[in-house]
DSSP file (Angstrom, degrees, kcal/mol; ACC not computed):
  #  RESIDUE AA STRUCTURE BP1 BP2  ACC     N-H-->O    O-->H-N    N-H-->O    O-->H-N    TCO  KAPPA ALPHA  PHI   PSI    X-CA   Y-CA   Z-CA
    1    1 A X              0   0    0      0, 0.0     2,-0.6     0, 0.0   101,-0.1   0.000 360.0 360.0 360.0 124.8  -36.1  -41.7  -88.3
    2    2 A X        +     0   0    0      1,-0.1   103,-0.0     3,-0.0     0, 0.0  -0.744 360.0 163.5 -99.7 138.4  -36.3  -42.7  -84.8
    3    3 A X        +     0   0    0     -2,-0.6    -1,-0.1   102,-0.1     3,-0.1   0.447  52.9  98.1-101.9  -2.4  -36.3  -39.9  -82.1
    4    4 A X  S    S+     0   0    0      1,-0.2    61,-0.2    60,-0.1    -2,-0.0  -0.301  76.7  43.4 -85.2 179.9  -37.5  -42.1  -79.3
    5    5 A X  S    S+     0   0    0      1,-0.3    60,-1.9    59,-0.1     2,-0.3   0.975  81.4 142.1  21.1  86.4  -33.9  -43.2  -77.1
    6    6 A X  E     +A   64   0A   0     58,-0.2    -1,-0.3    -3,-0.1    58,-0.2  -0.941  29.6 174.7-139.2 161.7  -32.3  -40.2  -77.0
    7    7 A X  E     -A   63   0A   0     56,-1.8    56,-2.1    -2,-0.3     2,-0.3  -0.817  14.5-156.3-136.8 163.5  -30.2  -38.4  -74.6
    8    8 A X  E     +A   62   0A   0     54,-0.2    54,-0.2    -2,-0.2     2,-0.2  -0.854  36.2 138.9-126.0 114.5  -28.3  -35.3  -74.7
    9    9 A X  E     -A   61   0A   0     52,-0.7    52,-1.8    -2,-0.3     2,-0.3  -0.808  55.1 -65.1-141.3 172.6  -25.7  -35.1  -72.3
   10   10 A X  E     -A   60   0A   0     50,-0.3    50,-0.2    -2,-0.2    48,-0.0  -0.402  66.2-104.2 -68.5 124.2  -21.7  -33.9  -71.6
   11   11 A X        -     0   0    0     48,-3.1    48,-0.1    -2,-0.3    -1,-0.1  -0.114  27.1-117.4 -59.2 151.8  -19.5  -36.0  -73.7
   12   12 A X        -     0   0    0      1,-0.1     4,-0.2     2,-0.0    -1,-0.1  -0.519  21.4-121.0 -78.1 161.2  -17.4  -38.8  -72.2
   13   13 A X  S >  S+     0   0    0      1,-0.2     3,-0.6     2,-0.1     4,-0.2   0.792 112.7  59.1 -61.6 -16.9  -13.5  -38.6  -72.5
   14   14 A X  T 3  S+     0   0    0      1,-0.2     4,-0.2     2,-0.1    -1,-0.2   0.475  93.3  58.2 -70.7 -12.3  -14.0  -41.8  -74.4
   15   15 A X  T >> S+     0   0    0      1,-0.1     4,-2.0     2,-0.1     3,-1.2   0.593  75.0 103.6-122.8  13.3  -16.0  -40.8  -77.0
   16   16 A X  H <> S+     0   0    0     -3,-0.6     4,-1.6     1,-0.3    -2,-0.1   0.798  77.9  57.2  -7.1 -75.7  -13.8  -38.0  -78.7
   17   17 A X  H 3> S+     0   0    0      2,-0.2     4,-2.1    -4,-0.2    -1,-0.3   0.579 107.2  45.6 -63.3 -19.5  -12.8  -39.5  -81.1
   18   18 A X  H <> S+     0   0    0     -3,-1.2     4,-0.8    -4,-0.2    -2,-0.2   0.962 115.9  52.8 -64.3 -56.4  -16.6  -40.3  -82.3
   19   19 A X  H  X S+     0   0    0     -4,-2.0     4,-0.6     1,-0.3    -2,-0.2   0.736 108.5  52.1 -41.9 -49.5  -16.8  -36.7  -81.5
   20   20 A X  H >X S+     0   0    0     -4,-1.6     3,-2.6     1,-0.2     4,-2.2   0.987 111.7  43.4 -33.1 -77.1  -13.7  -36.2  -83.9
   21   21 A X  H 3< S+     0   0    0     -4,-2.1     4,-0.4     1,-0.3    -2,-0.2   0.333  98.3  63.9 -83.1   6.7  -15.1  -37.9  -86.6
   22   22 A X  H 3X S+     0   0    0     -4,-0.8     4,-1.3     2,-0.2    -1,-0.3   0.571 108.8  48.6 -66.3 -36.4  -18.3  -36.5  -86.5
   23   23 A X  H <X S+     0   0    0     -3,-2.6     4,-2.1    -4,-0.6    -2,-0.2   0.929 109.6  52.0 -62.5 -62.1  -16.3  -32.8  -87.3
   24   24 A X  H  X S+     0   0    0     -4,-2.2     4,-2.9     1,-0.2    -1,-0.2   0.851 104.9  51.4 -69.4 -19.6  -14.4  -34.2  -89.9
   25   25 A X  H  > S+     0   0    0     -4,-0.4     4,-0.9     1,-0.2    -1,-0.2   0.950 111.3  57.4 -62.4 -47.5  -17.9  -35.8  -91.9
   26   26 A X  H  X S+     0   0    0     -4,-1.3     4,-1.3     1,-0.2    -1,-0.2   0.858 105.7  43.0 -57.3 -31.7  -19.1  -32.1  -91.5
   27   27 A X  H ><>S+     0   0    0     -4,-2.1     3,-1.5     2,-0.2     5,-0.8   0.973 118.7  43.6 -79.6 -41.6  -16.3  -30.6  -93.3
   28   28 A X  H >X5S+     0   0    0     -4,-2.9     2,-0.9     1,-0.3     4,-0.7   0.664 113.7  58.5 -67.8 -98.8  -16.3  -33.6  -96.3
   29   29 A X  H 3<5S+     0   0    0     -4,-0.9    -1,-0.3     1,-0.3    -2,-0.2   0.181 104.7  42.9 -15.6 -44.2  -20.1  -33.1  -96.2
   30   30 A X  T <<5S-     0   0    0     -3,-1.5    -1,-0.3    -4,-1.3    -2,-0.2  -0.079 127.7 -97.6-115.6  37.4  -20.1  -29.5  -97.0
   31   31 A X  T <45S+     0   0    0     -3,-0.6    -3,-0.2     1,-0.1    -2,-0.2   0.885  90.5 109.3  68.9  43.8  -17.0  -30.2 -100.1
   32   32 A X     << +     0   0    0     -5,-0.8     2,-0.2    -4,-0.7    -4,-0.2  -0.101  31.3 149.6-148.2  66.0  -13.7  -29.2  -97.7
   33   33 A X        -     0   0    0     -6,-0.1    -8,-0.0     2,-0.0    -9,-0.0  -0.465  46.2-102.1-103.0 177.6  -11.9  -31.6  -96.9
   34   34 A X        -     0   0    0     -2,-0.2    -1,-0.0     1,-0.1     5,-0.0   0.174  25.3-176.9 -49.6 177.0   -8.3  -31.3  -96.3
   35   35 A X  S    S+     0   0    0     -3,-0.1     3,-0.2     3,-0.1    -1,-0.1   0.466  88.8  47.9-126.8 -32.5   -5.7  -32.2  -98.5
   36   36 A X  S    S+     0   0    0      1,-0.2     2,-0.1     2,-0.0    -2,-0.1   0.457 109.5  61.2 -76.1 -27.6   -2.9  -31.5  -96.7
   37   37 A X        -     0   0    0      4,-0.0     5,-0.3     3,-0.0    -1,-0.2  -0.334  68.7-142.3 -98.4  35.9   -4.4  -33.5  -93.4
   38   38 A X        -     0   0    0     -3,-0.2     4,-0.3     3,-0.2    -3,-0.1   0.315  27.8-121.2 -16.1 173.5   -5.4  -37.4  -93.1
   39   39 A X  S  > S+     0   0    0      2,-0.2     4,-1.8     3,-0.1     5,-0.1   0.686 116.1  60.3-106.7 -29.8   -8.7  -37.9  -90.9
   40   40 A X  H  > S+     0   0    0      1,-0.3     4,-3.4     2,-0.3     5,-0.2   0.937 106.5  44.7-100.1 -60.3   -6.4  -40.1  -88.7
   41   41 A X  H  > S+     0   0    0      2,-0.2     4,-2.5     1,-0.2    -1,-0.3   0.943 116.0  46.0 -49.7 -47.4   -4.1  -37.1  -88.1
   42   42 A X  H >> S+     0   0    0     -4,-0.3     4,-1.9    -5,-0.3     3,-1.7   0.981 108.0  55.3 -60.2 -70.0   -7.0  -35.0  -87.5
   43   43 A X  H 3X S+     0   0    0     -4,-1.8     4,-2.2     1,-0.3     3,-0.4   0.785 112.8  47.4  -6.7 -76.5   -8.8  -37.6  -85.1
   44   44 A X  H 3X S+     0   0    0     -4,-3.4     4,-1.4     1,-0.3    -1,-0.3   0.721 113.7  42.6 -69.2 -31.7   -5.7  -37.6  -83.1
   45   45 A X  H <X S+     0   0    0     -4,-2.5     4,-1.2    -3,-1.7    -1,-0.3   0.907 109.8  56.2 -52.1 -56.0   -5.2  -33.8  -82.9
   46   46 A X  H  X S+     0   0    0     -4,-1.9     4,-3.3    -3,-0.4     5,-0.3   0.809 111.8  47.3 -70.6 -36.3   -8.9  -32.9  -82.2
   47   47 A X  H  X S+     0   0    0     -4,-2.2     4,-1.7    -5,-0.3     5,-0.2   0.982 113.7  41.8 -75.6 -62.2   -8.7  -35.4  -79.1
   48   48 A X  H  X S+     0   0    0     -4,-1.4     4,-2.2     1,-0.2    -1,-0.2   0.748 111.1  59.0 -29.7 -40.4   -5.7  -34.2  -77.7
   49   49 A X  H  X S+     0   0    0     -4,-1.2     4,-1.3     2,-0.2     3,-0.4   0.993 119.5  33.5 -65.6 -52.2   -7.1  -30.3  -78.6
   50   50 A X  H  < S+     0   0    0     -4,-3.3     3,-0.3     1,-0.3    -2,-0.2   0.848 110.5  57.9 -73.5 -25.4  -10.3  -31.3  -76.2
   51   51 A X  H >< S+     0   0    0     -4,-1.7     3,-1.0    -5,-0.3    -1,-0.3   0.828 112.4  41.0 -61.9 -54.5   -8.8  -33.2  -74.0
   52   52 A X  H 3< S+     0   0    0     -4,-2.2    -2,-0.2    -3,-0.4    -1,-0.2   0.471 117.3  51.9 -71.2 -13.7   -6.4  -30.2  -73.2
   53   53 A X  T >X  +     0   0    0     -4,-1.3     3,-0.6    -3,-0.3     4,-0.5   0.207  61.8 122.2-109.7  27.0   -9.1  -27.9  -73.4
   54   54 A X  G X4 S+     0   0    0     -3,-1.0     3,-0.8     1,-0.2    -1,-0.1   0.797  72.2  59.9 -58.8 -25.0  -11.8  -29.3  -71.1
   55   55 A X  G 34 S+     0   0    0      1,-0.3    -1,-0.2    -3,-0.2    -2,-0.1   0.875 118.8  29.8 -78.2 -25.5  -12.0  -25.9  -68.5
   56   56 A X  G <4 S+     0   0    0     -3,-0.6    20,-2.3    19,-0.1     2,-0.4   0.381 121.1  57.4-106.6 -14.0  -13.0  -23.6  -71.5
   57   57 A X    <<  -     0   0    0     -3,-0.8     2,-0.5    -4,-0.5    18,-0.2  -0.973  51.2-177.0-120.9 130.7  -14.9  -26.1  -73.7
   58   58 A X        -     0   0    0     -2,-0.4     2,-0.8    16,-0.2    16,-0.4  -0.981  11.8-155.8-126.8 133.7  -17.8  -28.4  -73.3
   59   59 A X        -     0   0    0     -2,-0.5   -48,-3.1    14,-0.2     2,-0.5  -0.800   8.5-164.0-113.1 113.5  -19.1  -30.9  -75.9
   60   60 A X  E     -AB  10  72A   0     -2,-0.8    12,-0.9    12,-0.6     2,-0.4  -0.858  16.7-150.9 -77.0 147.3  -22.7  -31.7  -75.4
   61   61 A X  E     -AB   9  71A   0    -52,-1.8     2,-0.7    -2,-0.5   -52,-0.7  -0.958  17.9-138.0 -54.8 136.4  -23.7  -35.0  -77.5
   62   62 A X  E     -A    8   0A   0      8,-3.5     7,-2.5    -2,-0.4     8,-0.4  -0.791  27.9-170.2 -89.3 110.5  -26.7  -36.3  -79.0
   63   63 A X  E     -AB   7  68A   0    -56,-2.1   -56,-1.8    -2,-0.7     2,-0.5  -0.847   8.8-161.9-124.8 130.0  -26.9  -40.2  -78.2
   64   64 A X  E >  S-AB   6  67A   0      3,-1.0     3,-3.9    -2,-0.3     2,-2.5  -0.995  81.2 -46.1-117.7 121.1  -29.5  -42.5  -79.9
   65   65 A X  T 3  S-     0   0    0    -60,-1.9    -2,-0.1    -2,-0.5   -60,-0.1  -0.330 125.9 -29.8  29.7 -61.4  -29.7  -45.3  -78.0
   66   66 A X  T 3  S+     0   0    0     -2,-2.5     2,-0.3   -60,-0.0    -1,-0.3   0.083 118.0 109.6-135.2  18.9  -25.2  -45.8  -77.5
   67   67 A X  E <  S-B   64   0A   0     -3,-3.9    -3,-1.0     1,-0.0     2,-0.7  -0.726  70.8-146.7 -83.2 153.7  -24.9  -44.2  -80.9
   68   68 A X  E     +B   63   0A   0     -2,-0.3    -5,-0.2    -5,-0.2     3,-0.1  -0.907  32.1 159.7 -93.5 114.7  -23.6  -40.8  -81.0
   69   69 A X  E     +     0   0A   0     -7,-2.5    30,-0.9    -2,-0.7     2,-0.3   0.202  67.6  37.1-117.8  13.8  -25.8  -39.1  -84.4
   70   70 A X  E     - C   0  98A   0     -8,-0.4    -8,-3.5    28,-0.3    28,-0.3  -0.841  57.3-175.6-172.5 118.8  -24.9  -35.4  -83.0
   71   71 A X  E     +BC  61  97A   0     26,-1.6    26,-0.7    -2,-0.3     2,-0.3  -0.621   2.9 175.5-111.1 176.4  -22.3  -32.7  -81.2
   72   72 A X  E     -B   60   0A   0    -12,-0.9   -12,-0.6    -2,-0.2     2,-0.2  -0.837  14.0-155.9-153.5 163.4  -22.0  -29.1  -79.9
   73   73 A X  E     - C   0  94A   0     21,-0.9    21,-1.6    -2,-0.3   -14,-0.2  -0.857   4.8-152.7-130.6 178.4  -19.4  -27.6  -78.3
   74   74 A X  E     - C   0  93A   0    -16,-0.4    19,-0.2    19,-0.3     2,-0.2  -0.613   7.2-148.5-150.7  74.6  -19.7  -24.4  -75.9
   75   75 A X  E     - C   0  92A   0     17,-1.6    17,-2.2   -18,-0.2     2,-0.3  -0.387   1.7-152.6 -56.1 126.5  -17.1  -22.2  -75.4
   76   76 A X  E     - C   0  91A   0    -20,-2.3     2,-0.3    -2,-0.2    15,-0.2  -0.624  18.8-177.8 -95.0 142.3  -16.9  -20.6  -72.0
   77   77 A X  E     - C   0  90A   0     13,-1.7    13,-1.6    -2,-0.3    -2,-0.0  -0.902  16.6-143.3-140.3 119.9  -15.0  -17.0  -72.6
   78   78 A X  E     - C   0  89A   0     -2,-0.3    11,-0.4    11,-0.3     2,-0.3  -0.188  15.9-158.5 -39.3 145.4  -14.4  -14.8  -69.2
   79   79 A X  E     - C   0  88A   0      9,-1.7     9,-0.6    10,-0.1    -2,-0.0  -0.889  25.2 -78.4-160.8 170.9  -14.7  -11.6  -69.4
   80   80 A X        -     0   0    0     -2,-0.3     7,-0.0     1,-0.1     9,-0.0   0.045  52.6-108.9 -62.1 152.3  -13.4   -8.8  -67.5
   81   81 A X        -     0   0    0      7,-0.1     2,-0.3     1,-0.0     5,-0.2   0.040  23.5-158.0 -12.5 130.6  -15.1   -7.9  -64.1
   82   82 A X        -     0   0    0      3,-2.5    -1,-0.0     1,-0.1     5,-0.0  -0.952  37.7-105.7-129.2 171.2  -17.2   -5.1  -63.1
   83   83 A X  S    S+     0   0    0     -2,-0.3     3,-0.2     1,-0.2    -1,-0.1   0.872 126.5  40.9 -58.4 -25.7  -18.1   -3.4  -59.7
   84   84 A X  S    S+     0   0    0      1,-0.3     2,-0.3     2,-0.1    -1,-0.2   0.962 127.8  32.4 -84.7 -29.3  -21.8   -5.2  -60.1
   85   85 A X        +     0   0    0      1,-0.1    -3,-2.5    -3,-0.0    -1,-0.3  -0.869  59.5 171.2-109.5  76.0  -20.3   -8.5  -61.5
   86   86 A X  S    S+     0   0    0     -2,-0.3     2,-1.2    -3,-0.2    -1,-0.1   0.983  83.8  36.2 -68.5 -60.9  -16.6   -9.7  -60.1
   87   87 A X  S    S+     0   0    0     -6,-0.1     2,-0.3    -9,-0.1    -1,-0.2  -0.496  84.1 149.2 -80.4  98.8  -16.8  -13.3  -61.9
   88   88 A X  E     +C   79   0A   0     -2,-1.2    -9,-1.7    -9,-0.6     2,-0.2  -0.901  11.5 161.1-127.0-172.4  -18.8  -13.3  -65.7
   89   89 A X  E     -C   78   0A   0    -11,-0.4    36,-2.4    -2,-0.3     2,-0.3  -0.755  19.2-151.5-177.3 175.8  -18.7  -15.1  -69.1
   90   90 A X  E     -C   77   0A   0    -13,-1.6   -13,-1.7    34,-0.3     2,-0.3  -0.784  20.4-120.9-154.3 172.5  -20.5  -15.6  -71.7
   91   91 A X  E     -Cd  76 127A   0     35,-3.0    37,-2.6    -2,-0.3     2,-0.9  -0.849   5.6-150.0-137.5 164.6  -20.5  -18.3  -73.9
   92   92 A X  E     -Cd  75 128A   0    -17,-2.2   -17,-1.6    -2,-0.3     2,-0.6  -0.952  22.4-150.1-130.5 104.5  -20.0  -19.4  -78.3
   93   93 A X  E     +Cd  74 129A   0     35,-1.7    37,-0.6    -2,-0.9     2,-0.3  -0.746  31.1 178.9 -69.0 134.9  -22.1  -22.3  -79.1
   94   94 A X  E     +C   73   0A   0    -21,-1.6   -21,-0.9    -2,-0.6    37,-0.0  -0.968  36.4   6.7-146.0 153.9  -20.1  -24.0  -81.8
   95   95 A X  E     +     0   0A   0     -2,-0.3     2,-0.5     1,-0.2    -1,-0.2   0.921  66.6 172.0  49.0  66.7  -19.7  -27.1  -84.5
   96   96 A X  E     +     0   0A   0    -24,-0.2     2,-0.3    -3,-0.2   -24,-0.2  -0.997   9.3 160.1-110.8 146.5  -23.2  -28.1  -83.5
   97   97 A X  E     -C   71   0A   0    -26,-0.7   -26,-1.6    -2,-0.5     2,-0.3  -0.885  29.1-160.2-147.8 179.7  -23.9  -31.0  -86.2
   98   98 A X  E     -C   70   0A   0    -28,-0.3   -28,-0.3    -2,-0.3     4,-0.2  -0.799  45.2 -91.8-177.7 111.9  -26.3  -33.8  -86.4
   99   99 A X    >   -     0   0    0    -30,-0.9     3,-1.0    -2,-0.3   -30,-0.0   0.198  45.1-111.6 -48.2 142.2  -25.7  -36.7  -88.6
  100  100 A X  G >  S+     0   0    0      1,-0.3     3,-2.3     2,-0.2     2,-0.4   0.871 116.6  52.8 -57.9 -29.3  -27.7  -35.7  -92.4
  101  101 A X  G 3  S+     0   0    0      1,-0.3    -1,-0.3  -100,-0.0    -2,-0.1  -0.018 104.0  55.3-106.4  52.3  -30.4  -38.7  -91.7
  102  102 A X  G <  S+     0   0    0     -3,-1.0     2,-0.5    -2,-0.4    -1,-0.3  -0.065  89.4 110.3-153.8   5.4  -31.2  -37.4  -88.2
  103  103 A X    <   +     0   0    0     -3,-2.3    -3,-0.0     1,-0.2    -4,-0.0  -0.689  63.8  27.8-108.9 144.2  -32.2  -34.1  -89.3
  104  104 A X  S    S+     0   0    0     -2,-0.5    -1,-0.2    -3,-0.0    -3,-0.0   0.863  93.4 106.6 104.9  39.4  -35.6  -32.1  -89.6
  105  105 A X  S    S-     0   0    0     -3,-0.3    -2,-0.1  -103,-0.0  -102,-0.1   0.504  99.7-110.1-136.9 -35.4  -36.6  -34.6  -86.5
  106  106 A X  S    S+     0   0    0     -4,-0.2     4,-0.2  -103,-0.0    -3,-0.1   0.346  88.0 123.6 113.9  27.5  -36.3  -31.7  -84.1
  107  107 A X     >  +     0   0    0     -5,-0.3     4,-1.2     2,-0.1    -4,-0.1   0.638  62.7  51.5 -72.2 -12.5  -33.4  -33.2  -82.9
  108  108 A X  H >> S+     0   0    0      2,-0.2     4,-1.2     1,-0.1     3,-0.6   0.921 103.3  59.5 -86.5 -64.7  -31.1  -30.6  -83.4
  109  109 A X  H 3> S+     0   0    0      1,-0.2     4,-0.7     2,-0.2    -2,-0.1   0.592 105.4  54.6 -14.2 -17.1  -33.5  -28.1  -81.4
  110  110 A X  H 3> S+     0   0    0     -2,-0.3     4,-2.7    -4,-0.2     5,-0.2   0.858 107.1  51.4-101.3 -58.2  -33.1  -30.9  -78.1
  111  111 A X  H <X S+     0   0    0     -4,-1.2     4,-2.5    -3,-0.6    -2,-0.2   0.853 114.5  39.9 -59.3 -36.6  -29.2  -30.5  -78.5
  112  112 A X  H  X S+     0   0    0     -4,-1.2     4,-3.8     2,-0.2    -1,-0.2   0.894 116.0  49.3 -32.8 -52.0  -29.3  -26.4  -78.3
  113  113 A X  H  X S+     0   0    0     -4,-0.7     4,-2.3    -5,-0.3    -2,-0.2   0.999 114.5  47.2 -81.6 -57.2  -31.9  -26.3  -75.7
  114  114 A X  H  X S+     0   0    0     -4,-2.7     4,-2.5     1,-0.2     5,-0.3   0.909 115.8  44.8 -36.6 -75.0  -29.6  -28.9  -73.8
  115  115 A X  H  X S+     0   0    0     -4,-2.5     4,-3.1    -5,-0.2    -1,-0.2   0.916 110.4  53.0 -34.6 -55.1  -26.5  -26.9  -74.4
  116  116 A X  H  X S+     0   0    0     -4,-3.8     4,-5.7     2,-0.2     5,-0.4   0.992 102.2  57.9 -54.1 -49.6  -28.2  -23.6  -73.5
  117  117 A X  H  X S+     0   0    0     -4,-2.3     4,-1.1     1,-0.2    -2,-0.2   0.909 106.2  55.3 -51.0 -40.2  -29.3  -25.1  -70.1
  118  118 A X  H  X S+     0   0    0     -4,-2.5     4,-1.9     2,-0.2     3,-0.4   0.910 107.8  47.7 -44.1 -51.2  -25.4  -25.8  -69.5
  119  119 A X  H  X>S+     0   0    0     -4,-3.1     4,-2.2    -5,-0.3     5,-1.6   0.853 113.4  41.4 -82.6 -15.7  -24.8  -22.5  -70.0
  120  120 A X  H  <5S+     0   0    0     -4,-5.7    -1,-0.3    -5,-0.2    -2,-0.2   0.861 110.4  59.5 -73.7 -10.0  -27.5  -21.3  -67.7
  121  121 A X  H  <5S+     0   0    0     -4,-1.1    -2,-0.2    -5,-0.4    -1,-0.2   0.905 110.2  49.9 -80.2 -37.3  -26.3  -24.3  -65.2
  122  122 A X  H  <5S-     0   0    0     -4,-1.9    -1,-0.3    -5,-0.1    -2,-0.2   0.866 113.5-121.1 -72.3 -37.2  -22.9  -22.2  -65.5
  123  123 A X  T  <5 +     0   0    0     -4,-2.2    -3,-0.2    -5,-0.3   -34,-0.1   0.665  48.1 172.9 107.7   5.1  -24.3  -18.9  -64.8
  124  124 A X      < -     0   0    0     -5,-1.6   -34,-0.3    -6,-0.2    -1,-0.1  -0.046  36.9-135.7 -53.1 148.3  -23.1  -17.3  -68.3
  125  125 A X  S    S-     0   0    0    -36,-2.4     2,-0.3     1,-0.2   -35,-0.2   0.995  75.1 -23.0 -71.9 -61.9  -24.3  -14.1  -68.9
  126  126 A X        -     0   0    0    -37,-0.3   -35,-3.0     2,-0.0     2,-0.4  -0.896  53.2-121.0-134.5 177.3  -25.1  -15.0  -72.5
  127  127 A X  E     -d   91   0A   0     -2,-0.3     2,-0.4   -37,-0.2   -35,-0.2  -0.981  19.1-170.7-121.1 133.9  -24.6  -17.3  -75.7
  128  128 A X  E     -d   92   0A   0    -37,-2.6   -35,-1.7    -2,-0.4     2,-0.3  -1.000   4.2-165.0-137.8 125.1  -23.6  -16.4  -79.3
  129  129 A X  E     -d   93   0A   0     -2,-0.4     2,-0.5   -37,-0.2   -35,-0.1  -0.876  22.4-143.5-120.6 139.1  -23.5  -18.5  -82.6
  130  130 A X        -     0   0    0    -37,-0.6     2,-0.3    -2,-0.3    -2,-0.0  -0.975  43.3-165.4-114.6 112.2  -22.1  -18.2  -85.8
  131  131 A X        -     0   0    0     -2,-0.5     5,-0.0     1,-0.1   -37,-0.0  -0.567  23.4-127.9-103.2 146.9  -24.7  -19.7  -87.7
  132  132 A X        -     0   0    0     -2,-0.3     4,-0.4     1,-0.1    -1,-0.1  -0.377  29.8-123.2 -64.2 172.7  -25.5  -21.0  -91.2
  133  133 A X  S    S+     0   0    0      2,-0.2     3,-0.3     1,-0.1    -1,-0.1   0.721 112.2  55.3 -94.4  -2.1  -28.2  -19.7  -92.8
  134  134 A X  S >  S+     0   0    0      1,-0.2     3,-0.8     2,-0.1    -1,-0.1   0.983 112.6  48.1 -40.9 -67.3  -29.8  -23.3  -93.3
  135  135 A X  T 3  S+     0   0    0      1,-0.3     4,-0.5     2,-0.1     3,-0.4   0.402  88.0  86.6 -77.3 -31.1  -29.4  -23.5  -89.6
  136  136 A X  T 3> S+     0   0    0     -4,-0.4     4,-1.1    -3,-0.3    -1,-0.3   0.644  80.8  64.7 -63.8 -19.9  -31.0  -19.9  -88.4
  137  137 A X  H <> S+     0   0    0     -3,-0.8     4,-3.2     2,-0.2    -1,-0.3   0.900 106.6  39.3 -74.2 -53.0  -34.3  -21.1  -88.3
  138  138 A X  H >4 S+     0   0    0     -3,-0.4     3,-4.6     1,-0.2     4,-0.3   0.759 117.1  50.5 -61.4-106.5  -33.4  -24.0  -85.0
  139  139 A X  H >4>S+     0   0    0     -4,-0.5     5,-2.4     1,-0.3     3,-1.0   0.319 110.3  50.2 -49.1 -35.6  -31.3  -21.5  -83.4
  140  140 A X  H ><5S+     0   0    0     -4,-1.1     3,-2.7     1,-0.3    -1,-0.3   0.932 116.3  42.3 -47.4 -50.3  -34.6  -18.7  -83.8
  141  141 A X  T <<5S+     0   0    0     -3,-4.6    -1,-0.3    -4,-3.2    -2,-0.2   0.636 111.4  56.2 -87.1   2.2  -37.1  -21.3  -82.2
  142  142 A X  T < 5S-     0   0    0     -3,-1.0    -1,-0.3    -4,-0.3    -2,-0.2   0.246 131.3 -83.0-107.5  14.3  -34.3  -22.3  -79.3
  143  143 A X  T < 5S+     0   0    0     -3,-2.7    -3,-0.2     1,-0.1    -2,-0.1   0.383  83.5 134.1 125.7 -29.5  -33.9  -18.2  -78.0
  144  144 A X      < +     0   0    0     -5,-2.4     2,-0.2    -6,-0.1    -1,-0.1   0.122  25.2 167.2 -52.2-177.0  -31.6  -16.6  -80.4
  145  145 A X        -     0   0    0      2,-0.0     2,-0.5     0, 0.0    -6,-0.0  -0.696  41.8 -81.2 164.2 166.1  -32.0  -13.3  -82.0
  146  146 A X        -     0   0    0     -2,-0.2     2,-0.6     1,-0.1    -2,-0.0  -0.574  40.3-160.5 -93.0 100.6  -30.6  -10.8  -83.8
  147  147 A X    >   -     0   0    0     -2,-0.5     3,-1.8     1,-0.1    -1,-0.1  -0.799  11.0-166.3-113.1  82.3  -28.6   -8.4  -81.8
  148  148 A X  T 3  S+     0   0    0     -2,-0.6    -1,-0.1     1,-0.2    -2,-0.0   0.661  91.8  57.8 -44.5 -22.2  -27.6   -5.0  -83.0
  149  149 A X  T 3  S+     0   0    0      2,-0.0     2,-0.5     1,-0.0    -1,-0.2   0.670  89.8  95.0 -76.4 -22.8  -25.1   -4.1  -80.5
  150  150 A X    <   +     0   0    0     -3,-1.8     2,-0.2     1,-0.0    -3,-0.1  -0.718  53.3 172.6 -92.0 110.2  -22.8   -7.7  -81.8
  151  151 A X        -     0   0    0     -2,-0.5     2,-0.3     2,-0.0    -2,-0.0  -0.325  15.4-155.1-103.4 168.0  -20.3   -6.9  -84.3
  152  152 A X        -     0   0    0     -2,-0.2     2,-0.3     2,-0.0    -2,-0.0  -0.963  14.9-153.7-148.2 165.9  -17.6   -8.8  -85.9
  153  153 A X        -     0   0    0     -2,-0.3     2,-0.5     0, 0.0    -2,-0.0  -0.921  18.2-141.7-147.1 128.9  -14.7   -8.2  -87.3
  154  154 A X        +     0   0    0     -2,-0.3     3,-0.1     1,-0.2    -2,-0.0  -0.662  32.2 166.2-142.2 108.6  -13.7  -10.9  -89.9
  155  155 A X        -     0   0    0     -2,-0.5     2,-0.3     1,-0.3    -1,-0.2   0.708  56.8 -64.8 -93.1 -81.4   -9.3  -11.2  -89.1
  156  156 A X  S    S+     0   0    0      2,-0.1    -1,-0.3     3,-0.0     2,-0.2  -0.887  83.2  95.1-153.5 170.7   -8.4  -14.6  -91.0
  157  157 A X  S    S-     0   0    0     -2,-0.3     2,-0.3    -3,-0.1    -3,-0.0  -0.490  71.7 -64.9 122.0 164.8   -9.1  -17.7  -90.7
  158  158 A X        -     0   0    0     -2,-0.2    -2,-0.1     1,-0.1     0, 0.0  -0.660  39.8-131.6 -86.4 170.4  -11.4  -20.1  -92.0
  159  159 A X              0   0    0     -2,-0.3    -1,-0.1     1,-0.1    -2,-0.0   0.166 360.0 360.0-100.3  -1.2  -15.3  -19.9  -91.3
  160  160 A X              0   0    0    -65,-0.0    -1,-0.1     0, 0.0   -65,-0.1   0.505 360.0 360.0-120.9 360.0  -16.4  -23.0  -90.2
């Protein structure tokens, strides 16, 4: 696998739809893909979703040479004010994936550390993933850790 030309940077509006269809390979990949949903339909939903959601979202990409082999996203979340702090957030890394024959390269590790450096460039107080457990190992060696005080509470919904 070659690591050498790569970049990780903030996705174009133009490349979405790679961006798209990079989501939907991760769900077939891991045996869930719709039935109810064509990828075409999806494609077109997921651009429109980001596209309408640039102030709150950011999608880093992983670019080998003009390919795109690799997403995150970053959710920006407010949250409320205190006397020490008027303006915070914090941030949800999410959907980071990296094409199956590009992985174990350390390639994923470049797109974290990239993403995290957005969120410090933003001034977020912190970052939170909901991780696989494949996946816990990258997220260990880029800063995470294990936080007693961060709870969940599981409503509905699907999980990935």
């Amino acid at each position: 696998m070659q690591v050498e030309n790569i970049t990780v940077r903030q996705a174009e509006p133009g490349e979405l739809g790679t961006v798209a269809e990079l989501r939907w390979r991760w769900i077939v990949e891991n045996g869930t893909a719709p039935k109810t949903l064509d990828r075409a339909d999806f494609v077109r939903h997921f651009v429109t979703w980001a596209a309408e959601n640039t102030s709150s979202h950011r999608c880093m990409v992983l670019v080998r040479d003009t390919e795109i082999i690799g997403m995150a996203w970053l959710a920006i979340l407010p949250r409320v004010p205190t006397p020490h702090a008027l303006n915070r957030a914090s941030g949800d890394l999410q959907c980071v994936y990296v094409v199956p024959e590009a992985r174990n390269t350390g390639l994923g590790g470049r797109l974290i550390d990239a993403t995290l450096s957005t969120a410090r460039a933003l001034g977020l107080e912190r970052v939170t993933v909901h991780s696989s457990s494949r996946a816990i190992p990258a997220y260990t060696r880029g800063g995470f850790e294990n936080s007693p005080r961060l709870l969940q509470a599981r409503i509905n919904g699907p999980t990935s």
